[in-house]
C-alpha positions as a printed Julia matrix, in Angstrom:
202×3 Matrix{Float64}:
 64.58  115.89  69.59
 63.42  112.67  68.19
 60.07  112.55  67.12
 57.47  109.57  67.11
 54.0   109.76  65.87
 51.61  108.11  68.61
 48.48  106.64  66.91
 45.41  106.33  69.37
 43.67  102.64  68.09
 41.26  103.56  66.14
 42.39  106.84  64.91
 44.82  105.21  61.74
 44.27  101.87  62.88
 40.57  101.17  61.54
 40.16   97.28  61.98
 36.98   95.95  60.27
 36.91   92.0   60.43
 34.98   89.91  57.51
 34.97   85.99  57.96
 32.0    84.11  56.7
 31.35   82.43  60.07
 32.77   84.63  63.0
 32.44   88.72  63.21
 35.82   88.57  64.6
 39.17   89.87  64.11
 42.0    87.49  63.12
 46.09   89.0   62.77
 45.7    92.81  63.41
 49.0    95.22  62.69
 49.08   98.53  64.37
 51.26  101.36  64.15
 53.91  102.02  67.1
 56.6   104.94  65.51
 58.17  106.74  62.95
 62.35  107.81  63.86
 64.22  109.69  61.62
 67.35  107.26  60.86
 70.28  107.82  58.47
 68.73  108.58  54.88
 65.41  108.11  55.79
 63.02  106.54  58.7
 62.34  103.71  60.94
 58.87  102.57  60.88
 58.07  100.25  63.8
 54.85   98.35  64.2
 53.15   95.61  66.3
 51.52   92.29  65.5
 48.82   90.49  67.34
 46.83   87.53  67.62
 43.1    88.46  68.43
 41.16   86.38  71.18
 39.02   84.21  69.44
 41.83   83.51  66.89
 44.24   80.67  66.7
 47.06   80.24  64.46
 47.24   76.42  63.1
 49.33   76.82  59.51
 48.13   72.87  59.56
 44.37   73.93  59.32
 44.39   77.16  57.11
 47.91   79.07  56.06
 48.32   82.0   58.74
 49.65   85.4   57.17
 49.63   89.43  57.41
 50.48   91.87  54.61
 51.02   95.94  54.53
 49.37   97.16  51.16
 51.25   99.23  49.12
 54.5   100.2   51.95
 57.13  101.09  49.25
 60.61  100.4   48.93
 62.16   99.1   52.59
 64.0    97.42  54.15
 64.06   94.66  57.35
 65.87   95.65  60.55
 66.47   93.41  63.27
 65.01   90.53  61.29
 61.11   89.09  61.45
 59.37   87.91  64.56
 59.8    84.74  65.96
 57.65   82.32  63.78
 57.58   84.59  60.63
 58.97   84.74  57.34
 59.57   88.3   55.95
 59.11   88.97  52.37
 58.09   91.85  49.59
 56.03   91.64  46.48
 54.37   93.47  44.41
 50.85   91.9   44.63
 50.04   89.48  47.22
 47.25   86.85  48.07
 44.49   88.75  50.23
 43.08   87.12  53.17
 40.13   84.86  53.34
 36.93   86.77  52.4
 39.2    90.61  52.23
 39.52   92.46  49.21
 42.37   95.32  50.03
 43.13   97.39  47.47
 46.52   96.92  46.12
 48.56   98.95  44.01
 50.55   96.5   41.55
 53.04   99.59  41.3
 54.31  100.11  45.17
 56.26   96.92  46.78
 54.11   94.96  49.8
 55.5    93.61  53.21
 54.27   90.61  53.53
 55.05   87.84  56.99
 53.9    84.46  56.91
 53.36   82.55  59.87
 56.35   79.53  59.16
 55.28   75.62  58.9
 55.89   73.81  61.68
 55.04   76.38  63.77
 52.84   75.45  67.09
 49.48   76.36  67.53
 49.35   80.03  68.97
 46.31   81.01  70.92
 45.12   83.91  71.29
 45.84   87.21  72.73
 49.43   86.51  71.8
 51.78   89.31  70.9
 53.26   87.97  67.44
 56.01   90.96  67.78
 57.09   94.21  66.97
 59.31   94.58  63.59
 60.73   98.08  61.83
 61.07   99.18  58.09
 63.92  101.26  57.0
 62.06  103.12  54.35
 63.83  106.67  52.48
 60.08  107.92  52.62
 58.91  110.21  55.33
 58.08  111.58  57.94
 54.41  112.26  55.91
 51.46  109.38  55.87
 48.41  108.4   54.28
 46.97  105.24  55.42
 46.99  101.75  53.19
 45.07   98.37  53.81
 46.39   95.95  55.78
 44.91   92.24  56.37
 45.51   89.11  58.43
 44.57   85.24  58.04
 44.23   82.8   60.57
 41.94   80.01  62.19
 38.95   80.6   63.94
 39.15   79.37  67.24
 36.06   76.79  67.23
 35.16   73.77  66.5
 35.2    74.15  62.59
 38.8    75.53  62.32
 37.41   78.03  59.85
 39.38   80.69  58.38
 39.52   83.84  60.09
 40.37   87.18  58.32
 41.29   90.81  59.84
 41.64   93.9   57.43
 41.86   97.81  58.05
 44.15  100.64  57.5
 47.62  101.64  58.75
 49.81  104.36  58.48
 52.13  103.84  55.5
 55.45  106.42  53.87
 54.25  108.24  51.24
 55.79  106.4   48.03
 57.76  109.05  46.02
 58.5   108.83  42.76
 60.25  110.53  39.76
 58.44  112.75  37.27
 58.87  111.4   34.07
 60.06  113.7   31.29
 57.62  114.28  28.28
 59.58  112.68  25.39
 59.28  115.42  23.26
 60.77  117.63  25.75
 64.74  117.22  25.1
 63.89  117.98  21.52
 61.91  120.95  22.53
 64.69  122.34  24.25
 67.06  121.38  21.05
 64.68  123.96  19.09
 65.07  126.6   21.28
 68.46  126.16  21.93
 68.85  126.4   17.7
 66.25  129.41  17.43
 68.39  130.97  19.8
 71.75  130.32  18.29
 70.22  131.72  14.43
 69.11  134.7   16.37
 72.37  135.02  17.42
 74.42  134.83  14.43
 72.24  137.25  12.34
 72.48  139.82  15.11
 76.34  139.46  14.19
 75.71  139.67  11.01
 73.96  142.59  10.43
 76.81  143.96  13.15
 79.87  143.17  11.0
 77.08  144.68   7.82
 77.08  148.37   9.58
């Protein structure tokens, strides 16, 4: 049977909002499901725009970024509006400081120019990352820019935690340990030929 882990708001989802003029939440990403798919897992989440948030890429640029995901990929393409990307540091949010591992890729979507002003609540979208990680978690910082909906178009910024893939990665050998195992093999090997030695001796 298919299995999806159900996250209940607040319990991985922990969104703490910092702007300099409005306590308020901005972009917030939450966690829908994990699937197990063909070498790996689906990870779907959801997008919104918060009530007293706008998004006007004329007054402030309008974006949302999962910390530290890993390796994924896309399916089904971005949300209407957004532009899909990865890097391995990105620009945090007005007035956020996330922290960001400059080892472990980030998803970022960036609300596209042009785009008309979106007021919210407005459902930005759901979108899913193929990612060879799972089914275990931890969680990792998300945040979210937009405008503030008043009268001083201020930026607005949204950051908390999400539920991430565990990023796994090789052991590195020690570089002394191929040589180690050449001594041993050669201790072994002059063991070897002394024992038939002292054979071919009696």
């Amino acid at each position: 049977m298919p299995y999806k882990l159900k996250l209940a708001g607040a319990a991985l989802v922990s969104a703490i909002a910092i702007s300099a003029a409005t306590p308020a939440q901005a972009i917030t990403v939450e966690f829908v499901s994990i699937t197990p798919a063909t070498g790996g897992f689906n990870w779907t989440y959801d997008a919104f725009v918060t009530s007293s948030e706008i998004v006007d890429v004329s007054a402030n640029p309008s974006f949302f970024t999962v910390f530290d995901f890993g390796p994924n990929t896309l399916l089904g393409g971005a949300p209407p509006f957004l532009t899909y990307s990865t890097t391995l540091t990105s620009t945090a949010a007005f007035g956020t400081s996330p922290t960001d591992d400059p080892s472990i890729l980030n998803v970022n979507f960036t609300v596209n120019p042009g785009t008309p002003i979106i007021t919210g609540p407005f459902t930005l979208g759901a979108f899913t990352l193929f990612s060879t990680n799972g089914p275990s978690s931890h969680n990792v910082f998300f945040d979210g820019q937009g405008t503030n909906n008043n009268a001083a178009f201020t930026p607005l910024s949204d950051v908390g935690l999400v539920a991430a893939p565990i990023s796994v990665t090789a052991t590195p050998l020690p570089a002394a340990l191929p040589l180690f195992a050449t001594g041993l093999g050669a201790i072994g090997l002059l063991g070897w030929c002394r024992k038939r030695k002292a054979q071919a001796v009696a």
